[in-house]
N, C-alpha and C positions, 0 to 999 in steps of 0.2 A: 834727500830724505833722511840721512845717518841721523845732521843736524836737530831734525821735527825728533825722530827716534827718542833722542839723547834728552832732549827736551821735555817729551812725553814720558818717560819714565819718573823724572821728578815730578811731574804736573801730575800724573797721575796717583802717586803715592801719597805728594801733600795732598789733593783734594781728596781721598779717601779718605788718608786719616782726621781730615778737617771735619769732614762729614760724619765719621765713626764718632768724635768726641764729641761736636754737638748733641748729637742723638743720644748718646748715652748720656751724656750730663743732664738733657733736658728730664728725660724719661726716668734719672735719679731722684732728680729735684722735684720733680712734679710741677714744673713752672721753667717757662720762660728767663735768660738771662741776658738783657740788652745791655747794651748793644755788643759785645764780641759775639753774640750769639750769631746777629747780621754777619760778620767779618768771618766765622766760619765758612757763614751757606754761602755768601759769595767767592769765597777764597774755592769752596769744593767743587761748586759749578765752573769756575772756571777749571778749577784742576781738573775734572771729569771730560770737559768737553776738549783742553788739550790736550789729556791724556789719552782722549779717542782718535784725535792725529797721529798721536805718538806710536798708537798702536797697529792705526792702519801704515803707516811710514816702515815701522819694523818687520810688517809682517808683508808689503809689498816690496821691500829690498831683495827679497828672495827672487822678483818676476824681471823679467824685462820688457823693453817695450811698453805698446800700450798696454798689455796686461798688468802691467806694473801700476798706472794710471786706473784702471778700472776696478783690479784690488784695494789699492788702496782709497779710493772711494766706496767699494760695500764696504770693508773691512770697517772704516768709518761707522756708514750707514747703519749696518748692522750692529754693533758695538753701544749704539745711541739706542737702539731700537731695544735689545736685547735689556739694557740697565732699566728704560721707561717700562718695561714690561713686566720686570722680575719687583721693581718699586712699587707697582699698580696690583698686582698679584700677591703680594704680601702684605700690604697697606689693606685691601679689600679681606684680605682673612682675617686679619687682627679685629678689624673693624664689626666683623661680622662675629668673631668668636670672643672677645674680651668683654668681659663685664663688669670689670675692676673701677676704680677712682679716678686712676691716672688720667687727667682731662690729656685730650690730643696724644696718646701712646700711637693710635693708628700713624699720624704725619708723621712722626717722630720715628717709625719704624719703616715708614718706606723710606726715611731718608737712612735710614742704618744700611737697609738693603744694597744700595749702591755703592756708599760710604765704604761698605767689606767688600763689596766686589770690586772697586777700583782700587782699593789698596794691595787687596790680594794681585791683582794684574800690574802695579806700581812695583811690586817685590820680586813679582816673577820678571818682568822685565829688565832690572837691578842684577837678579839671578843669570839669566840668558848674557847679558851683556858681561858678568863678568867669566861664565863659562865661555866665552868670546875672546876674552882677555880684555876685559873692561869695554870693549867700546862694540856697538851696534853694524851688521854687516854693512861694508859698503854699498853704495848707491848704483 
């Protein structure tokens, strides 16, 4: 699991900030910019979704056993659950309170919302690992 750990802090951080700069760039522009626009959203969904390994990997190194195993599947689960929730919850407030020009700011802001949370947890992992001495607890 050190491996996924080690993995998942980069995967994490790029897909944030891939996500961060989409959203902000589109929501500047007022408009769509293809195709790197594509090459962000998929570069952050993959970073987000292996960054949610990386994070269940990190944070079941601590267990042994099958608890190890079963952590690191919520830690997962939850993770996934938690970013869908916080994007759907933010997305629906904009939606409902914004009455501005900006065509599409609501999709463009739930994608922000993840985009900050997974870099935020990219950075704190970089953090952790180096208060570690660089590298993520063994397995």
């Amino acid at each position: 699991m050190t491996k996924l750990a080690e993995i998942g802090k980069i995967a994490a951080t790029i897909g944030g900030a891939a996500w961060t700069v989409k959203s902000l760039a589109i929501i500047a522009m007022n408009d769509h910019f293809q195709p790197i626009e594509g090459v962000l959203y998929f570069l952050g969904v993959g970073g987000l979704l292996v960054g949610a390994l990386g994070l269940g990997a990190f944070v079941a190194a601590r267990w042994t056993g099958a608890a190890r195993w079963v952590g690191f599947v919520a830690v997962v689960a939850v993770a996934v659950i938690v970013t869908s929730v916080a994007s759907s919850v933010v997305q629906t407030s904009v939606a409902d309170a914004y009455t501005g020009g900006n065509v599409g700011i609501e999709e463009e802001m739930g994608i922000l919302t993840p985009g900050v949370i997974w870099l935020a947890i990219g950075v704190y992992l970089f953090a952790a690992a180096r208060r570690q001495g660089n590298r993520i607890p063994e397995s």
